[in-house]
C-alpha positions in Angstrom: 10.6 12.1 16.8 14.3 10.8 16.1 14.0 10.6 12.3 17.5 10.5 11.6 17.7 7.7 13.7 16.5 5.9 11.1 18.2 3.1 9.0 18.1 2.9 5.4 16.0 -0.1 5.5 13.2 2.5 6.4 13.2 4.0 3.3 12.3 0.8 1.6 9.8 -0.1 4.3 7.7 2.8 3.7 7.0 1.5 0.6 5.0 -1.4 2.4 3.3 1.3 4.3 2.4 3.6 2.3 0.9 3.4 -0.9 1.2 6.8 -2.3 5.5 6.2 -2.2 5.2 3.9 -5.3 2.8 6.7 -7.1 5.0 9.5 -6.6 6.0 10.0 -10.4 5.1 7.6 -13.8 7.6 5.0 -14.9 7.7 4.1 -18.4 6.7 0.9 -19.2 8.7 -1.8 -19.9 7.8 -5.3 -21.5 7.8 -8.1 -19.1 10.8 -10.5 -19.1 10.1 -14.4 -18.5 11.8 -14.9 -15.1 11.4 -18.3 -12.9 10.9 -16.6 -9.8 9.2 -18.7 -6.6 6.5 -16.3 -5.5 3.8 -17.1 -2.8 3.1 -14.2 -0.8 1.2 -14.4 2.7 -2.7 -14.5 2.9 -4.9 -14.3 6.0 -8.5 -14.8 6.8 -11.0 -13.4 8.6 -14.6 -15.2 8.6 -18.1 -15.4 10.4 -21.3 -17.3 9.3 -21.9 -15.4 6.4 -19.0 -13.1 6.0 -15.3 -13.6 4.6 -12.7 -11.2 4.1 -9.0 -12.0 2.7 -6.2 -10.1 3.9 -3.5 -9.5 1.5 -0.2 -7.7 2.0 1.3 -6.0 -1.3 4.8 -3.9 -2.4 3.7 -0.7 -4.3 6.3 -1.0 -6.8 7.5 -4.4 -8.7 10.0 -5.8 -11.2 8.4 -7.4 -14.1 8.4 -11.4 -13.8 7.4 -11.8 -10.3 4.7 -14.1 -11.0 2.5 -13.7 -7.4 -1.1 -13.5 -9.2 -1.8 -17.0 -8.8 -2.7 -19.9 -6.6 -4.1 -18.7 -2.9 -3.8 -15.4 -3.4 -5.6 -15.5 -7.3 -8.5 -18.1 -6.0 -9.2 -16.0 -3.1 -9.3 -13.0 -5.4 -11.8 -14.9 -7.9 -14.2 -15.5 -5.1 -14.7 -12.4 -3.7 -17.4 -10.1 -4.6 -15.2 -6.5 -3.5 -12.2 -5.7 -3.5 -10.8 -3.1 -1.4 -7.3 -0.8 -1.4 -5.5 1.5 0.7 -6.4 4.1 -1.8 -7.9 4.1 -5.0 -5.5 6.2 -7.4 -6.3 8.9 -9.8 -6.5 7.1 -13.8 -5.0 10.1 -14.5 -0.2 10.3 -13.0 -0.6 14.1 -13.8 -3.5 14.3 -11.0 -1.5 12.3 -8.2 1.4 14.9 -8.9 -0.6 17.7 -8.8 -2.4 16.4 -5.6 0.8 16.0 -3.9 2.6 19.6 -5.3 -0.9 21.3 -4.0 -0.1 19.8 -0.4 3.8 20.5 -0.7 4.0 23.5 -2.1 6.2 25.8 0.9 3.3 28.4 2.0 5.9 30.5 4.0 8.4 30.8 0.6 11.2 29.5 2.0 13.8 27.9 -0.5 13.9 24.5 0.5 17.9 23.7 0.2 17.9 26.7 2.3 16.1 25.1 5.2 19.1 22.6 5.4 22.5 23.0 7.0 25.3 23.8 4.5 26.8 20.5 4.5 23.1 18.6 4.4 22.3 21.1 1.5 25.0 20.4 -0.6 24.4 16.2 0.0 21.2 17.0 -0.6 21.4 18.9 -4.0 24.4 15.6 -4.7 21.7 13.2 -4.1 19.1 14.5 -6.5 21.3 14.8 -9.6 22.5 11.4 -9.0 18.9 10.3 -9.1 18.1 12.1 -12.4 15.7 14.8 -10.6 16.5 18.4 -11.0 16.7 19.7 -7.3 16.0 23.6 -8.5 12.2 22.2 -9.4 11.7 21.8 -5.8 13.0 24.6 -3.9 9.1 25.5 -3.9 8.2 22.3 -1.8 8.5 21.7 1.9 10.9 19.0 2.6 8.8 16.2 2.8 8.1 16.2 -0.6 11.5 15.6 -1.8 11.9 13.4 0.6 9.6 11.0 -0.9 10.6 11.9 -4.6 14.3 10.9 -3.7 12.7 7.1 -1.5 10.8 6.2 -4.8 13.3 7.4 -7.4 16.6 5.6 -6.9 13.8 2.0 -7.0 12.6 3.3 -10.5 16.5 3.4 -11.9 16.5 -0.1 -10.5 14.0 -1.4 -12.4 11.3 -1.3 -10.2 7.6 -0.5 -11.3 4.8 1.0 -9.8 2.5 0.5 -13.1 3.0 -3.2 -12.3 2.7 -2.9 -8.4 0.2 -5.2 -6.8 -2.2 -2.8 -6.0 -2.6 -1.9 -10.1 -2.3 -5.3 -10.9 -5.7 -5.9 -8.6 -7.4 -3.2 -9.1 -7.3 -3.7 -13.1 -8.2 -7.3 -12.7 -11.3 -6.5 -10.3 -12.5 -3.8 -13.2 -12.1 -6.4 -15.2 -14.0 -9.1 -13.5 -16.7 -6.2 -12.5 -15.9 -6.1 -9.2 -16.6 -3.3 -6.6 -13.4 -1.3 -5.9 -13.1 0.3 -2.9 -11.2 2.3 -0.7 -9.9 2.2 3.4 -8.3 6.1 3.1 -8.1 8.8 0.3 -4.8 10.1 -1.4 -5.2 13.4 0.5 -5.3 11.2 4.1 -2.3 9.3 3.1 -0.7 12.4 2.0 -1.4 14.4 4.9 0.7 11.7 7.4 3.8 13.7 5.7 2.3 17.5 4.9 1.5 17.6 8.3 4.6 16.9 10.1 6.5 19.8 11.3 9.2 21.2 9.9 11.8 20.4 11.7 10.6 16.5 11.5 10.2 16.9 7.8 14.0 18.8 7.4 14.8 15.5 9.4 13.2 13.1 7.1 14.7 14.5 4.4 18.1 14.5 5.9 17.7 10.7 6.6 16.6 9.8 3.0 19.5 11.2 1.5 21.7 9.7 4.2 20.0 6.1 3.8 20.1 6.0 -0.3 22.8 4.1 -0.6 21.7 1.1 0.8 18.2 1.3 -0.4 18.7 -1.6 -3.5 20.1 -4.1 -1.1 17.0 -3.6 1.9 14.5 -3.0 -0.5 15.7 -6.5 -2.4 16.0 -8.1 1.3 12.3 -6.9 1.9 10.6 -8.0 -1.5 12.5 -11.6 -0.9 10.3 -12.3 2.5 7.2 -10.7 0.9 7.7 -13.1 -2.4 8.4 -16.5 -0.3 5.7 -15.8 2.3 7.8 -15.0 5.4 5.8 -12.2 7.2 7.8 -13.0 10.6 11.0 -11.7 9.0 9.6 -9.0 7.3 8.2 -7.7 10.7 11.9 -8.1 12.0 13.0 -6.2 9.2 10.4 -3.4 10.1 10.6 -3.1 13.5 14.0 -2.5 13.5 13.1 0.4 11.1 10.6 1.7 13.0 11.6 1.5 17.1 13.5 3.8 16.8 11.1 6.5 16.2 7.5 5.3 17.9 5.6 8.5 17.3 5.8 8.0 13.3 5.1 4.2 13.5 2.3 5.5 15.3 1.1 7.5 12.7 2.6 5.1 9.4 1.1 1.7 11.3 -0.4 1.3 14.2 -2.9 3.9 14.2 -4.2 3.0 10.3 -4.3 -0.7 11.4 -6.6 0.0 14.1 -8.8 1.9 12.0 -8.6 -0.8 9.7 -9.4 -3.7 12.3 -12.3 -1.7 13.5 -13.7 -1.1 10.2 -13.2 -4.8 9.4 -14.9 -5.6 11.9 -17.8 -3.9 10.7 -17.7 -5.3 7.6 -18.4 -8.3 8.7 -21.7 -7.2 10.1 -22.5 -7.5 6.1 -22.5 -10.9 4.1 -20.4 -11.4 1.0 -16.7 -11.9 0.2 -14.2 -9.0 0.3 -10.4 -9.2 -0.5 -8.6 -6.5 1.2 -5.1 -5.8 -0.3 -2.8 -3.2 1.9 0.8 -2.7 2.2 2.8 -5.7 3.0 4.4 -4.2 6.2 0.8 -3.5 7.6 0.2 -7.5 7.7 3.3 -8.2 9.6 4.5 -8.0 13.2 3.5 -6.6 16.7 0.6 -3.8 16.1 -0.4 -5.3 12.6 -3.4 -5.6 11.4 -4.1 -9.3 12.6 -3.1 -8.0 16.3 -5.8 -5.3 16.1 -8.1 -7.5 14.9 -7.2 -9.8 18.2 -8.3 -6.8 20.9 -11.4 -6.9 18.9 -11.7 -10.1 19.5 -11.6 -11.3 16.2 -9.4 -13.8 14.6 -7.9 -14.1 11.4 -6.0 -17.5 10.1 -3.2 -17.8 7.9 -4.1 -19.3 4.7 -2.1 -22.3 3.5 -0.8 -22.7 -0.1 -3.7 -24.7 -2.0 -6.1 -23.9 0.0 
């Protein structure tokens, strides 16, 4: 696995990949701001005689005013009876950190700047003051860990939210609206994709974050544009560009989770009733997505147009 292959557009992508990036730490939050933004993200369907299931792609973390919880995607969200996530969240910020530091913590007691090369180490260190996070706190961890801090953090000084990420936004209004809330994967699965990489893959991964920060604003803004207009062709480019590079993670990241997806789908379906399925973005888009799995099972989802 060439991870520091890797362009910086990565970084941002595994935030439409992987929902525990947005969740890392609490923001505080900020009151929304009236902007006129267009926003019409992508919806699919998948449907039988008595069955229909929505497919919506999300981004983990948000600015406030992007207006998206409307039209399509809100009527299609009204009419189902279940709505299901990537993972459902601890209520509780403190619990997701202490989930994570329980699977990050360095079992071997290596210092973790020490596990870098002297001139990696010292960008490294660079990289963490600059975004606010103390880098002593996590010479306990394994490199993965920091790795993720230092992809999320740099979005939060932006502005960017995860208390107003899609995925909150849903889940809040289906608790709401007493829906069923359920789950494809747990937070320990999702975390475990990183804890279980070896070392020299996660020294890697962290080398490449710190490499790729600086033009993280400008991909991650490229990648929210095609998600908010509803152009999941360009946002696949966008990703598989990111992710060629390094098959044997987008393995792991995409194509296996979408199969297990499509399969479990496709036993949903053996049930009647109306579902609304909300993933990451980046899961809905491109060669090996969701949709393509769906297709070996001989399934077929639609797009869904605007109004419909």
């Amino acid at each position: 696995m060439r991870l520091t292959a890797f362009p910086s557009r990565w970084l941002s992508a595994g935030l439409l990949l992987l929902g525990a990036w947005g969740q890392a730490q609490p923001v505080t939050a900020r009151e929304p701001v009236n902007i006129a933004v267009n926003v019409a993200p992508a919806l699919w369907q998948v449907k039988d005689a008595d069955t229909t299931i929505y497919l919506f792609g999300t981004v983990h973390v948000l600015k406030p005013g992007i207006d998206w919880f409307k039209g399509g995607v809100k009527q299609a969200f009204d009419a189902a009876d279940e709505l299901v996530l990537e993972i459902i969240e601890p209520d509780n910020p403190g619990e997701m950190a202490q989930m994570m530091a329980g699977k990050a913590m360095a079992t071997d007691r290596v210092a973790l700047s020490t596990r870098l090369a002297p001139d990696a180490a010292q960008k490294y260190r660079a990289a963490m003051v600059a975004a606010g996070v103390p880098w002593q706190s996590f010479e306990a961890f394994n490199p993965w860990m920091a790795g993720m801090i230092l992809s999320v953090a740099p979005l939060q000084k932006l502005g960017y939210q995860s208390d107003i990420g899609a995925e909150k936004i849903l889940r809040a209004a289906a608790e709401k609206a007493g829906k069923k809330v359920g789950a494809l994967e747990t937070v320990e699965q999702q975390l475990n994709f990183f804890a279980d990489l070896p070392m020299a893959q996660q020294v890697q991964f962290l080398n490449a974050t710190v490499e790729g920060m600086d033009g993280m604003e400008g991909e991650f803004a490229a990648l929210l544009n095609h998600w908010q207009t509803g152009q999941p062709e360009k946002l696949a480019d966008e990703m598989n560009d990111s992710l060629k590079a390094t098959p044997e993670l987008a393995q792991v990241l995409l194509i296996n989770r979408n199969a297990n997806w499509a399969k479990w789908i496709k036993a949903r379906l053996d049930q009647p009733g109306t579902v609304f399925v909300a993933v990451g973005a980046g899961h809905l888009a491109g060669k090996g997505s969701v949709q393509d799995q769906l297709k070996t099972l001989g399934i077929a989802s639609a797009r869904v147009k605007q109004g419909e």
